[in-house]
Backbone as JSON Lines, residues from 0, in Angstrom:
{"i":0,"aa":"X","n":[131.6,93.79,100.31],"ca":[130.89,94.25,99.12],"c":[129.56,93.54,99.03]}
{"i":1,"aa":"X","n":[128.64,94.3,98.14],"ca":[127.59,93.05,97.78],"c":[127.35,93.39,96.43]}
{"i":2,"aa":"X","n":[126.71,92.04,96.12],"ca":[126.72,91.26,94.64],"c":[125.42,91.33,94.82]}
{"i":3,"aa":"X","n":[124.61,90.58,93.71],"ca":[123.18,90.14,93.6],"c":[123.13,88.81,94.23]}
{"i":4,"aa":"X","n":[121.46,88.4,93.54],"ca":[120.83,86.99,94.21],"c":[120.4,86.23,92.87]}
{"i":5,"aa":"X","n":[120.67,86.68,91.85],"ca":[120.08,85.69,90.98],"c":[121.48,84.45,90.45]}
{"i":6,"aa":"X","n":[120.66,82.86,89.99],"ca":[121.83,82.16,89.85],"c":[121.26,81.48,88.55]}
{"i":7,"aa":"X","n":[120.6,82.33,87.68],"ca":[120.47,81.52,86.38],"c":[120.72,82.77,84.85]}
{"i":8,"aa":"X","n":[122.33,82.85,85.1],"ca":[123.11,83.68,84.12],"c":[122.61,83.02,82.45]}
{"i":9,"aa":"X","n":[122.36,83.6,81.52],"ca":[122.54,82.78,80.49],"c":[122.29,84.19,79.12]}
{"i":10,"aa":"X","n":[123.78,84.26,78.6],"ca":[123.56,84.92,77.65],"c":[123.73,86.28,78.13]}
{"i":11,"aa":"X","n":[124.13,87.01,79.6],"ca":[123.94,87.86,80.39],"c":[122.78,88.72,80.66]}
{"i":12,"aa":"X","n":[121.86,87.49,80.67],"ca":[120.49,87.92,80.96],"c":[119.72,86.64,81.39]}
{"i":13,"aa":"X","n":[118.34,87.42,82.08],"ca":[117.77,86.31,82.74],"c":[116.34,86.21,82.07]}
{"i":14,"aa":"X","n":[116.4,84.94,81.61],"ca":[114.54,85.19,81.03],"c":[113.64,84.78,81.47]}
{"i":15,"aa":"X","n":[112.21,85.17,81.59],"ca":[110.95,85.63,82.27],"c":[110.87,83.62,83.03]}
{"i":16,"aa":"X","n":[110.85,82.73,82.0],"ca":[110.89,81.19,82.73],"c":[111.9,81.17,83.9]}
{"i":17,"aa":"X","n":[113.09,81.7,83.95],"ca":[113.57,81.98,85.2],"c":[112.72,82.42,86.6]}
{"i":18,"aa":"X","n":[112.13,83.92,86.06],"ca":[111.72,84.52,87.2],"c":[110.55,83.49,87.69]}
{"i":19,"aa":"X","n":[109.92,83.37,86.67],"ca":[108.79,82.71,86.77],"c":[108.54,81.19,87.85]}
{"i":20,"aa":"X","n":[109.79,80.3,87.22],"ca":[110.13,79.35,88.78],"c":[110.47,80.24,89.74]}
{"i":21,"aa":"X","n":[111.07,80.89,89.95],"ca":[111.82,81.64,91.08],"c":[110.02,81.66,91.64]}
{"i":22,"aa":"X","n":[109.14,82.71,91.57],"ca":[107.96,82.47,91.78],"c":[106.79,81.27,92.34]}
{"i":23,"aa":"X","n":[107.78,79.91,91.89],"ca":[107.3,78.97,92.54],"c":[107.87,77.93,94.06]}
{"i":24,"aa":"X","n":[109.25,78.56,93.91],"ca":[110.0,77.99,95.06],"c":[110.24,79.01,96.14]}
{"i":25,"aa":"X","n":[109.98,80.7,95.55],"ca":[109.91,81.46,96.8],"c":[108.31,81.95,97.32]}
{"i":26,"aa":"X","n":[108.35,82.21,98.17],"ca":[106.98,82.88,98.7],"c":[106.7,84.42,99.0]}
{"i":27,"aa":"X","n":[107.11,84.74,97.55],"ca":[106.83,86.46,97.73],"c":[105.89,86.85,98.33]}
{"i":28,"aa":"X","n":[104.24,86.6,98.47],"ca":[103.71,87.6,99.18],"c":[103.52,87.67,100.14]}
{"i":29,"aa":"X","n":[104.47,86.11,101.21],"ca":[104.76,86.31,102.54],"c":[105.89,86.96,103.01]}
{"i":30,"aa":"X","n":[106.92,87.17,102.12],"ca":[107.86,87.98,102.17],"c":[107.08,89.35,102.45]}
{"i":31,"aa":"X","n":[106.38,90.11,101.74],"ca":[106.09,91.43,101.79],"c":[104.84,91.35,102.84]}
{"i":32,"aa":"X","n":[104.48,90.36,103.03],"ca":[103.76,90.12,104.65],"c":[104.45,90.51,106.31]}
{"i":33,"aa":"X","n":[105.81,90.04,105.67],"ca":[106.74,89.79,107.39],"c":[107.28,91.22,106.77]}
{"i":34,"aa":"X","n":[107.7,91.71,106.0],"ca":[108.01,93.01,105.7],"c":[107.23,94.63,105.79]}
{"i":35,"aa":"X","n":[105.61,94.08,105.65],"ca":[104.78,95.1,106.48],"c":[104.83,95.9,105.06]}
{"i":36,"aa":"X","n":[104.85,95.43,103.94],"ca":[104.74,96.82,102.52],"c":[103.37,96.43,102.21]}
{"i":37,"aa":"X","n":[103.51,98.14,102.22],"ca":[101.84,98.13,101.7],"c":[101.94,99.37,100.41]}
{"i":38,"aa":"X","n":[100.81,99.59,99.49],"ca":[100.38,100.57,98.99],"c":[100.95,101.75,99.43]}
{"i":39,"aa":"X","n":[101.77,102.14,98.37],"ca":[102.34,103.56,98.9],"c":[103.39,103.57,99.67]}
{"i":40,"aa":"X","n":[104.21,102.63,100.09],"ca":[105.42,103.02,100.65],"c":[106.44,103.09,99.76]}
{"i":41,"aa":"X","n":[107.5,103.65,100.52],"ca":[109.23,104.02,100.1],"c":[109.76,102.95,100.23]}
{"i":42,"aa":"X","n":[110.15,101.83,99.07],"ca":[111.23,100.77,99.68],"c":[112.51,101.04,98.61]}
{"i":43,"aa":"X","n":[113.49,99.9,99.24],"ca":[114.63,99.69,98.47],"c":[114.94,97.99,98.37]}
{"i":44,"aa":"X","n":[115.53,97.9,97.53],"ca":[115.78,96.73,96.78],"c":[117.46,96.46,96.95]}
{"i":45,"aa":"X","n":[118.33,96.23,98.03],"ca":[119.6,96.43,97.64],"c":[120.46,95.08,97.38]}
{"i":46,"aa":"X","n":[120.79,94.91,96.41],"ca":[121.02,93.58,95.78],"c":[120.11,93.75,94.41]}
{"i":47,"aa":"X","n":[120.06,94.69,93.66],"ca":[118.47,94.3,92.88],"c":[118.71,92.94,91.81]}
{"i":48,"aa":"X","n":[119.84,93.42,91.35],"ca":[120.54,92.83,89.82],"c":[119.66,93.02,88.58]}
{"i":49,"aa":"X","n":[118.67,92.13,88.37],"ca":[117.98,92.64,86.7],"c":[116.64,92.91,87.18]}
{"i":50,"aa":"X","n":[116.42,92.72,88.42],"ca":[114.95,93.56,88.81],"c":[113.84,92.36,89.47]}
{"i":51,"aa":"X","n":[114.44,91.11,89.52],"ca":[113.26,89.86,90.01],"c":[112.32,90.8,91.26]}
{"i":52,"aa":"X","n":[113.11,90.91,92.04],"ca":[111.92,91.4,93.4],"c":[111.82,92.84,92.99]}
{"i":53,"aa":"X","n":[112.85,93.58,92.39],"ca":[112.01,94.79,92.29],"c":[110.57,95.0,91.78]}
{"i":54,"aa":"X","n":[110.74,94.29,90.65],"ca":[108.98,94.61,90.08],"c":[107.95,93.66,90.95]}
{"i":55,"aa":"X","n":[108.54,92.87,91.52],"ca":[107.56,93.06,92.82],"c":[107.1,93.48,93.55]}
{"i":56,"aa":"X","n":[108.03,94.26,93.83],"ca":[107.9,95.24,94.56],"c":[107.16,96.56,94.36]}
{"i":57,"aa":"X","n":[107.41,96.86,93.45],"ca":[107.22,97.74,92.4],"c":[105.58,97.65,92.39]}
{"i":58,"aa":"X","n":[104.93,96.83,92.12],"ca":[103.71,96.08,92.02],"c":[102.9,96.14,93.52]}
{"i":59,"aa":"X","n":[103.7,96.15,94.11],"ca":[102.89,95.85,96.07],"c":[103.28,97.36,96.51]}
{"i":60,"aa":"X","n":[103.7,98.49,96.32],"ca":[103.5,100.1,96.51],"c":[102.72,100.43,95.47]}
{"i":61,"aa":"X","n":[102.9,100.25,94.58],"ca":[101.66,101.04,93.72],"c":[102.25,102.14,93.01]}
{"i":62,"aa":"X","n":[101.74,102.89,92.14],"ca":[101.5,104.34,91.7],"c":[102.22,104.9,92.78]}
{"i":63,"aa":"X","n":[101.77,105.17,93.67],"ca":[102.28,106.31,94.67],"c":[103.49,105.88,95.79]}
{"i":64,"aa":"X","n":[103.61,104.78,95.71],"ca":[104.95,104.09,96.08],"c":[106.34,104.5,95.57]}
{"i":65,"aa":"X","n":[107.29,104.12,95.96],"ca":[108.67,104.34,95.24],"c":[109.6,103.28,95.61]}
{"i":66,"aa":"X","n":[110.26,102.67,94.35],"ca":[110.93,101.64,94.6],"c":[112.77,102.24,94.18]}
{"i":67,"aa":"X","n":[113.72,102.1,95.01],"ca":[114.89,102.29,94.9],"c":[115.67,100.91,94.47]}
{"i":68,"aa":"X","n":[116.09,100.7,93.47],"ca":[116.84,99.48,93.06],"c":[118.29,99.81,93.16]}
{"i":69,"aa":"X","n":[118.81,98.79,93.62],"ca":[120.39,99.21,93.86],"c":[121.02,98.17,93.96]}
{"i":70,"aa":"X","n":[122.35,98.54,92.76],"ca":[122.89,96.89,92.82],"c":[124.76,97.76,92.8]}
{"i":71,"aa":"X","n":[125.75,96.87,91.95],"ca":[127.34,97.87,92.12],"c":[127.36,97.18,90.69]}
{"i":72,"aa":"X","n":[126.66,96.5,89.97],"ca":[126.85,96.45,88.7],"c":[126.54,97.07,87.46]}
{"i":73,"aa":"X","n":[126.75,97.84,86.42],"ca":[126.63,98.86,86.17],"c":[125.91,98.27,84.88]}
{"i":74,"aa":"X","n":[126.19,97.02,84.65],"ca":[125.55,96.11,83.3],"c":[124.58,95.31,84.01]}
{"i":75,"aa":"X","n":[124.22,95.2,84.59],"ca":[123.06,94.37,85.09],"c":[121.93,95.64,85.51]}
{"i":76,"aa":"X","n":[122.41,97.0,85.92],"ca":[121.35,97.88,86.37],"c":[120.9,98.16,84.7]}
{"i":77,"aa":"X","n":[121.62,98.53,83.79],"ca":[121.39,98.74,82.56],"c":[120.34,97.9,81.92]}
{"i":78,"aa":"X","n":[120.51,96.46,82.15],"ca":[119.68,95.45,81.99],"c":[118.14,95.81,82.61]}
{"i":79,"aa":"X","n":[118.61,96.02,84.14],"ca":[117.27,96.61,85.11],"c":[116.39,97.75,84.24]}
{"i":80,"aa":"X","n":[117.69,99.07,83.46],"ca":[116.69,100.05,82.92],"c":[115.62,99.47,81.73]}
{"i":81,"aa":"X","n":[116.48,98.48,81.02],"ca":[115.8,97.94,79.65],"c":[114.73,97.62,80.22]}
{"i":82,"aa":"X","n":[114.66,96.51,81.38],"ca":[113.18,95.58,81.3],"c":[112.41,97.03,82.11]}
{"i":83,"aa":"X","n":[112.79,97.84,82.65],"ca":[111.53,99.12,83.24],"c":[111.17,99.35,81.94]}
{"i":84,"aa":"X","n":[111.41,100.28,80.96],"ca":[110.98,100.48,79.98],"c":[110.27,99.58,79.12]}
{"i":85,"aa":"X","n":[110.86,98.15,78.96],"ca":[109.78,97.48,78.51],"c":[108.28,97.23,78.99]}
{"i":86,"aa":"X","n":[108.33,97.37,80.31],"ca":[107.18,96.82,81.02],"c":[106.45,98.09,81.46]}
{"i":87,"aa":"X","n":[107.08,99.38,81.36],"ca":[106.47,100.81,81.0],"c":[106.52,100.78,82.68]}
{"i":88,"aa":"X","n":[107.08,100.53,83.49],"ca":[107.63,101.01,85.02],"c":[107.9,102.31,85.49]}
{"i":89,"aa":"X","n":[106.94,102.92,86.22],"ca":[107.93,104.5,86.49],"c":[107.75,104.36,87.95]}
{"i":90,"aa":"X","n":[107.79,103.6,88.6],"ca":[107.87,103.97,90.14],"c":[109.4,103.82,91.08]}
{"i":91,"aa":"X","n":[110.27,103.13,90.01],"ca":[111.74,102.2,89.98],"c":[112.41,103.72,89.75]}
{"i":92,"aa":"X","n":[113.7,103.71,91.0],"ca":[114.56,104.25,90.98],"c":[115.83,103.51,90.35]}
{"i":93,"aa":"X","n":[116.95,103.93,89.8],"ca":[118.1,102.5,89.56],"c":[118.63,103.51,90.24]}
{"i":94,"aa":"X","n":[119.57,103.09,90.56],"ca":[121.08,103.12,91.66],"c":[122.21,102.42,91.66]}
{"i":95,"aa":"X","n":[123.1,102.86,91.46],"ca":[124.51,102.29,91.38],"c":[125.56,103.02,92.16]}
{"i":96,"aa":"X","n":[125.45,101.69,93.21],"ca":[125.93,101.77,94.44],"c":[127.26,101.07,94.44]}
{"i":97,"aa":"X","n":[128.13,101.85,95.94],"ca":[129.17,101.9,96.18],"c":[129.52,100.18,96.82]}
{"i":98,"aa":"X","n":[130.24,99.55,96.49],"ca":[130.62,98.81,97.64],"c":[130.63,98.59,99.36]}
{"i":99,"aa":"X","n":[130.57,99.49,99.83],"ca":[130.55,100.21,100.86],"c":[129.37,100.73,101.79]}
{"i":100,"aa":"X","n":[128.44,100.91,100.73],"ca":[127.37,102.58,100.11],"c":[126.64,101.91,99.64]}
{"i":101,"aa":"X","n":[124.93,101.99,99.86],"ca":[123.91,101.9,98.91],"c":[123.35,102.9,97.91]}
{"i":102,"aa":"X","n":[123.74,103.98,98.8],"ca":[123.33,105.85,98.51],"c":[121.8,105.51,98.44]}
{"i":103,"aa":"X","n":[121.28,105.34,99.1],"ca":[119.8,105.84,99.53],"c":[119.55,106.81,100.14]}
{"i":104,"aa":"X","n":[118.41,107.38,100.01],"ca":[118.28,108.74,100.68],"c":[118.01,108.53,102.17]}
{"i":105,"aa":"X","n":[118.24,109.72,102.43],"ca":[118.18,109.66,104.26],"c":[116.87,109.77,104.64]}
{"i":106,"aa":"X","n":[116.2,108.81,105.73],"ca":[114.76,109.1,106.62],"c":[113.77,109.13,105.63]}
{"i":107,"aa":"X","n":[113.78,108.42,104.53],"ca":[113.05,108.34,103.52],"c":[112.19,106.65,103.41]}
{"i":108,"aa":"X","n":[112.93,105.88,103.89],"ca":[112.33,104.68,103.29],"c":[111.23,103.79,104.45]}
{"i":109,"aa":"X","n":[110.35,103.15,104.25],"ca":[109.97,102.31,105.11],"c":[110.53,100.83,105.43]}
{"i":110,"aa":"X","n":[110.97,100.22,104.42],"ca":[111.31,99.2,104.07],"c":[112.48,99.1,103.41]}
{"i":111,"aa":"X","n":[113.7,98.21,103.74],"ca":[114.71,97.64,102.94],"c":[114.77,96.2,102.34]}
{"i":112,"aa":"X","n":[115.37,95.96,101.85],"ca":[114.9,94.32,101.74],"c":[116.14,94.02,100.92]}
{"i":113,"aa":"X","n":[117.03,92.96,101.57],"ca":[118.66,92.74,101.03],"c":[117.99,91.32,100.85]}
{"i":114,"aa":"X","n":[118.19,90.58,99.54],"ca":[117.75,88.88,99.52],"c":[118.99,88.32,98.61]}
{"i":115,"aa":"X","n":[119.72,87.61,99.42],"ca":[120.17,86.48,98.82],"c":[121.83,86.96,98.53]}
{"i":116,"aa":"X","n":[122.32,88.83,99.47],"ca":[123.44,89.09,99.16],"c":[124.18,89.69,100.37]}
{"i":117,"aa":"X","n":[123.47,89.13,101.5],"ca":[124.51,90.15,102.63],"c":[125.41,89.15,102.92]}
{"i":118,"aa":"X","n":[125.71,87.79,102.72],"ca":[126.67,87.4,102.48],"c":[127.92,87.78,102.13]}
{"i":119,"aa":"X","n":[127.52,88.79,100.85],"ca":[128.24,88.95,99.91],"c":[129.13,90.19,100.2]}
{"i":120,"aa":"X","n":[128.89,91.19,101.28],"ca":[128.69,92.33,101.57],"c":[130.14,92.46,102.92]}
{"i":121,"aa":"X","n":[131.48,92.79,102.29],"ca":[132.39,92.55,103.3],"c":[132.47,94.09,104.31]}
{"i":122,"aa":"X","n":[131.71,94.83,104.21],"ca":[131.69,95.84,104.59],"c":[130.32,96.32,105.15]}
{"i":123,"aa":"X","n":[130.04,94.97,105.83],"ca":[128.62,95.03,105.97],"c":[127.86,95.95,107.42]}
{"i":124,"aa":"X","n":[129.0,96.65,108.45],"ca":[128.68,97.02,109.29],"c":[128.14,98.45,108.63]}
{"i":125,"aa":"X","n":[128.98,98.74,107.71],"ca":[129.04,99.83,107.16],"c":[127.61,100.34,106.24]}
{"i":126,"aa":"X","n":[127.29,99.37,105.26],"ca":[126.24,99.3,105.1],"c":[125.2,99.16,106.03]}
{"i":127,"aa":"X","n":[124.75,98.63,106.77],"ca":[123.52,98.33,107.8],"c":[123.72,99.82,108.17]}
{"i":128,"aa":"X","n":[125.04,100.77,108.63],"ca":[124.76,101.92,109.02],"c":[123.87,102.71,108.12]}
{"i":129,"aa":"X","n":[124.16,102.72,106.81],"ca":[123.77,103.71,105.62],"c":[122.53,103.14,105.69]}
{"i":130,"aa":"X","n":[122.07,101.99,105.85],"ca":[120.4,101.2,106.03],"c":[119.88,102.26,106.74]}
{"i":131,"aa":"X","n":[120.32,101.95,108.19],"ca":[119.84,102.74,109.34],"c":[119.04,104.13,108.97]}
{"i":132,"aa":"X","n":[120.13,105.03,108.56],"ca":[120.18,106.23,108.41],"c":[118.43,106.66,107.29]}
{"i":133,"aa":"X","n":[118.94,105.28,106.08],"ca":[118.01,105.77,105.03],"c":[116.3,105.21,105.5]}
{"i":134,"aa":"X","n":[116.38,104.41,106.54],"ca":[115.31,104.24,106.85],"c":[114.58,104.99,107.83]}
{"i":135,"aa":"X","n":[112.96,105.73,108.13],"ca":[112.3,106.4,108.82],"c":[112.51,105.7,109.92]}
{"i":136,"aa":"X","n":[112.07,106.09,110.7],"ca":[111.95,105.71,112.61],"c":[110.52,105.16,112.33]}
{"i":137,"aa":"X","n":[111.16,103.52,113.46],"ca":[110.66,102.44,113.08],"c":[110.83,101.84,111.43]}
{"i":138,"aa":"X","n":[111.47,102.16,110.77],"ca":[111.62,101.42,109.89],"c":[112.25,99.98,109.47]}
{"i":139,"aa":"X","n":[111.96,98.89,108.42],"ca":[112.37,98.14,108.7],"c":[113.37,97.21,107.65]}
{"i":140,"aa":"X","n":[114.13,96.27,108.27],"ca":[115.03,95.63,107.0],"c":[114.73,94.24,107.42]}
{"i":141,"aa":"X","n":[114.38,93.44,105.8],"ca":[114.27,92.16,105.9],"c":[115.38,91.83,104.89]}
{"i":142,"aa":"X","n":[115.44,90.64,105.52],"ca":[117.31,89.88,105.12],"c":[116.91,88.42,104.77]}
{"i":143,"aa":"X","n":[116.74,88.04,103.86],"ca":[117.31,86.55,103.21],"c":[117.82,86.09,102.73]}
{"i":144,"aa":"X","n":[118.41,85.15,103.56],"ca":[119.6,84.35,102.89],"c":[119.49,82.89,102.9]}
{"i":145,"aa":"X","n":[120.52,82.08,102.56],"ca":[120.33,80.07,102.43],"c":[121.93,79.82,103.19]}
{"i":146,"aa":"X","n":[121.32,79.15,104.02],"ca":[122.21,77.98,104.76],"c":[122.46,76.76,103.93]}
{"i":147,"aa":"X","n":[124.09,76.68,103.85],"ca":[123.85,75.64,103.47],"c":[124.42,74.63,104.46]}
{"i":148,"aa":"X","n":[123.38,73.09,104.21],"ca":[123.85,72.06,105.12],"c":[124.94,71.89,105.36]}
{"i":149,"aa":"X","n":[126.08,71.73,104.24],"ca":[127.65,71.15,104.83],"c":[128.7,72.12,105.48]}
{"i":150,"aa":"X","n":[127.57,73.71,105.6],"ca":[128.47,74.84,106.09],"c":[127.81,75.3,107.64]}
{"i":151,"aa":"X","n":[126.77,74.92,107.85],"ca":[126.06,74.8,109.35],"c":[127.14,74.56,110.42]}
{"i":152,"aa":"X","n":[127.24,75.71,111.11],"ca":[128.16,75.2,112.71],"c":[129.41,76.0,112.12]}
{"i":153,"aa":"X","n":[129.93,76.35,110.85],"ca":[131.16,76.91,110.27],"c":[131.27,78.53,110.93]}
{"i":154,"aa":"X","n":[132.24,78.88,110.81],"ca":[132.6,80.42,111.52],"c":[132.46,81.56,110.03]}
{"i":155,"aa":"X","n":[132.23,82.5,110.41],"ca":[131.04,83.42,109.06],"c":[132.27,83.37,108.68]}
{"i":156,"aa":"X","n":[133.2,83.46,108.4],"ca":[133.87,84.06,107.06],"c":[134.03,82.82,106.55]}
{"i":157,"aa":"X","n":[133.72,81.68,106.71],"ca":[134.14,79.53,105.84],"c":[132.64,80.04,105.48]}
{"i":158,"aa":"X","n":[131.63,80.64,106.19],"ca":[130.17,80.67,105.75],"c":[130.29,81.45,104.21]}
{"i":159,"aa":"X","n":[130.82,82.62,104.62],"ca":[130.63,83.71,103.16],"c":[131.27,83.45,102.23]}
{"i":160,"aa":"X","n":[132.45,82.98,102.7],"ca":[133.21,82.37,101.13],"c":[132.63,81.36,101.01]}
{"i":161,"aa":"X","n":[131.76,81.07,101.22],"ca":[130.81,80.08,100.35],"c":[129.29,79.95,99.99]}
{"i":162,"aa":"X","n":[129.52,81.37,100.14],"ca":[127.89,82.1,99.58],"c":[126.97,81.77,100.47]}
{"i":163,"aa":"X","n":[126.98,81.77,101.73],"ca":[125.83,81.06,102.46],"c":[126.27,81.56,103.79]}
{"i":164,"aa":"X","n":[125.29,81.42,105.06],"ca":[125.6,82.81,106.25],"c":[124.47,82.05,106.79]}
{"i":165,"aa":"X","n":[124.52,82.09,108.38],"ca":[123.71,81.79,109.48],"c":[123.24,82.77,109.95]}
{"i":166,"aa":"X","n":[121.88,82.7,110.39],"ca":[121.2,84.04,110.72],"c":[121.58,84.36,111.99]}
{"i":167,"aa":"X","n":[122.63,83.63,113.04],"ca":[123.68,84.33,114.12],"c":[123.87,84.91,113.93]}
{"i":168,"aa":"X","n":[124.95,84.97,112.9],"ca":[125.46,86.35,112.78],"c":[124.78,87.24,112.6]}
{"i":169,"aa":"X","n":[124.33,86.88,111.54],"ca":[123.31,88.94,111.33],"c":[122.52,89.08,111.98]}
{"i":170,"aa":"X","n":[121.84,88.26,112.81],"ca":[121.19,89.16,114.5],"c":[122.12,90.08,115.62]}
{"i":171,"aa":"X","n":[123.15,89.14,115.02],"ca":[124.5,89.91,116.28],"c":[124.78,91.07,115.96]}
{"i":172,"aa":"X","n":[124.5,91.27,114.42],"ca":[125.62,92.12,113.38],"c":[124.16,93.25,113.27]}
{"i":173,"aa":"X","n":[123.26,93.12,113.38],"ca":[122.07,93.69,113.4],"c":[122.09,94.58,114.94]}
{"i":174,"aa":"X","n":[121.9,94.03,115.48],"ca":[121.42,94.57,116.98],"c":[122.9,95.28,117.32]}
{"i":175,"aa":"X","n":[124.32,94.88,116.92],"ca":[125.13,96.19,117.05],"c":[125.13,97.35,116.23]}
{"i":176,"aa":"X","n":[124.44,97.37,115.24],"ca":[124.11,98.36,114.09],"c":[123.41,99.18,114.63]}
{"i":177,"aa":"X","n":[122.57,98.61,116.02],"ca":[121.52,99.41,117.05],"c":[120.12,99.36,116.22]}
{"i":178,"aa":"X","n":[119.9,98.08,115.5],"ca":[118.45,97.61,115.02],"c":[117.78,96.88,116.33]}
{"i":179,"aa":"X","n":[116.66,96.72,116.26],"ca":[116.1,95.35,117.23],"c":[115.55,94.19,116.0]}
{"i":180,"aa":"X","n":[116.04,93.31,116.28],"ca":[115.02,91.78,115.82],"c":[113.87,91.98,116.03]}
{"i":181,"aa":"X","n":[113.25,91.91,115.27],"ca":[111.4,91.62,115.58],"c":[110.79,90.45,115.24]}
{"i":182,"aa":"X","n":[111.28,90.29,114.14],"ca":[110.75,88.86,113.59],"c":[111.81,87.81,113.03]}
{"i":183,"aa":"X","n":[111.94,86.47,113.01],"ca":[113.02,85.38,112.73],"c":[111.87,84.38,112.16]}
{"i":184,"aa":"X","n":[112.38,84.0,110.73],"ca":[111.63,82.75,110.26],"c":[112.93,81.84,109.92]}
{"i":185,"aa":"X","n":[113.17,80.68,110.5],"ca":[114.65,79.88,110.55],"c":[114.23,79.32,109.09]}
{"i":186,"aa":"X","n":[113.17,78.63,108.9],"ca":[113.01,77.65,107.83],"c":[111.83,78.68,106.82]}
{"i":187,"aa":"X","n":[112.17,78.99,105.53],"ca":[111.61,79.71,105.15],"c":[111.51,78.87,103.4]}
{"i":188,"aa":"X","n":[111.81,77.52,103.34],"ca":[111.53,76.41,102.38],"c":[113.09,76.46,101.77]}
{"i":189,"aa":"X","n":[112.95,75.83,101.04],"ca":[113.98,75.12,100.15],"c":[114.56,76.47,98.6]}
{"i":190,"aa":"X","n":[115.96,76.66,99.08],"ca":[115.84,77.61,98.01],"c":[116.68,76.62,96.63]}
{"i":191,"aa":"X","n":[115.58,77.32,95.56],"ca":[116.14,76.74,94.23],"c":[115.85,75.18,93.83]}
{"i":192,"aa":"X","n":[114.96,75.09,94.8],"ca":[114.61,72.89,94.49],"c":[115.9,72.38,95.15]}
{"i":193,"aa":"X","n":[116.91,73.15,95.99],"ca":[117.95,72.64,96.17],"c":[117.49,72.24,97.93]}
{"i":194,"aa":"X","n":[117.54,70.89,98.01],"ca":[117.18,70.67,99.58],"c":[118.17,71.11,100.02]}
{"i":195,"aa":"X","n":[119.54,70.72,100.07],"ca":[120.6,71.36,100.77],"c":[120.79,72.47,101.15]}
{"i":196,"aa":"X","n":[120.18,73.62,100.61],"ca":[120.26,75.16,101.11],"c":[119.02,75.14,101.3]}
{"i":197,"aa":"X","n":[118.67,75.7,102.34],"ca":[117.31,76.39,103.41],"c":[117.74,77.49,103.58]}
{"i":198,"aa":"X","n":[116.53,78.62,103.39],"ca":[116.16,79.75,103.51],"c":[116.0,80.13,104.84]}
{"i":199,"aa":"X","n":[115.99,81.27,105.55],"ca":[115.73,82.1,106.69],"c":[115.76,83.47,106.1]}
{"i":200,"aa":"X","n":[114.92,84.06,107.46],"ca":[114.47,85.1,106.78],"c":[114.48,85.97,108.67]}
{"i":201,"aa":"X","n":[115.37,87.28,108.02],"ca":[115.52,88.1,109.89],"c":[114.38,89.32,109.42]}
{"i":202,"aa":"X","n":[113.53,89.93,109.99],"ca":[113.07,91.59,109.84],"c":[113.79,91.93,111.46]}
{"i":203,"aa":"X","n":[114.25,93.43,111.31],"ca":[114.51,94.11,112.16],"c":[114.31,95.19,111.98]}
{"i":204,"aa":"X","n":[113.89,96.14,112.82],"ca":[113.58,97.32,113.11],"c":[114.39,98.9,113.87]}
{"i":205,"aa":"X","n":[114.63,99.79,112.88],"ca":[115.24,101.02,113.21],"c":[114.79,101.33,114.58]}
């Protein structure tokens, strides 16, 4: 299955001082650098939860862009519709997706971008297929996730039950999906002020 990426619950909502550090310990616009989004593309968001990278996203296509948000929580996308409307958003698709299933459209997207939940995702061959499919030729999926130190060298399933995944695997788990690797950033900083978990970051290509 997959879950979201955010880890500062409070009140069942997340407020803007949240996103706002999040902003200082990640490096969004090198993210959408190694991701290749520009003005006007088709992406998806799968993991969205209350929208952190979507309206980033959202923001780096533009007007004529389209952003697909997709999470399996049906109160957190709800959350997602509130803050579109507040912030007067119309380029945001919501989606409420299968376990299994993102339901994205087919040969439509340029870009995917899963952050902080393929961990989470026990059906993950399955998904990367439905990736495949919904992405154009040459299209691409960027994947981040956090290692954590005391789980380094562990076998993926001691990794996932503990929220954290080596980018082994999902190169392995990638390239049998029939993606290619294109790009690998191992150390991609410190996620959350937390030294113990380090970021990496895979793009691969349809």
């Amino acid at each position: 299955m997959f879950l979201s990426f955010f880890h500062f619950y409070v009140n069942g909502q997340y407020t803007a001082e949240d996103w706002e550090d999040r902003d200082r310990w990640m490096d969004v616009p090198e993210l959408m650098r190694l991701a290749g989004i520009k003005d006007g593309d088709q992406v998806a968001d799968v993991g969205c939860h209350e929208g952190y990278f979507t309206f980033h996203l959202s923001k780096q296509v533009g007007e004529d862009g389209q952003v697909y948000a997709v999470d399996v929580s049906e109160y957190r996308l709800d959350n997602l519709k509130e803050h579109l409307k507040e912030r007067k958003t119309t380029n945001v698709k919501v989606i409420l997706g299968d376990y299994d299933n993102p339901k994205l459209p087919k040969e439509t997207l340029d870009v995917v971008m899963v952050m902080d939940t393929y961990h989470e995702m026990e059906e993950y061959m399955e998904i990367l297929d439905h990736i495949k499919k919904a992405l154009k030729p040459g299209g691409r999926l960027l994947i981040l996730e956090k290692l954590k130190e005391h789980k380094k060298g562990k076998g993926r399933d001691e990794q996932a039950d503990a929220h954290t995944l080596a980018s082994k695997y999902v190169k392995r788990e990638l390239v049998e999906a029939g993606f290619s690797v294109s790009r690998e950033v191992p150390d991609f900083g410190i996620w959350n002020h937390e030294s113990e978990k380090r970021m990496w970051v895979v793009v691969a290509k349809k």
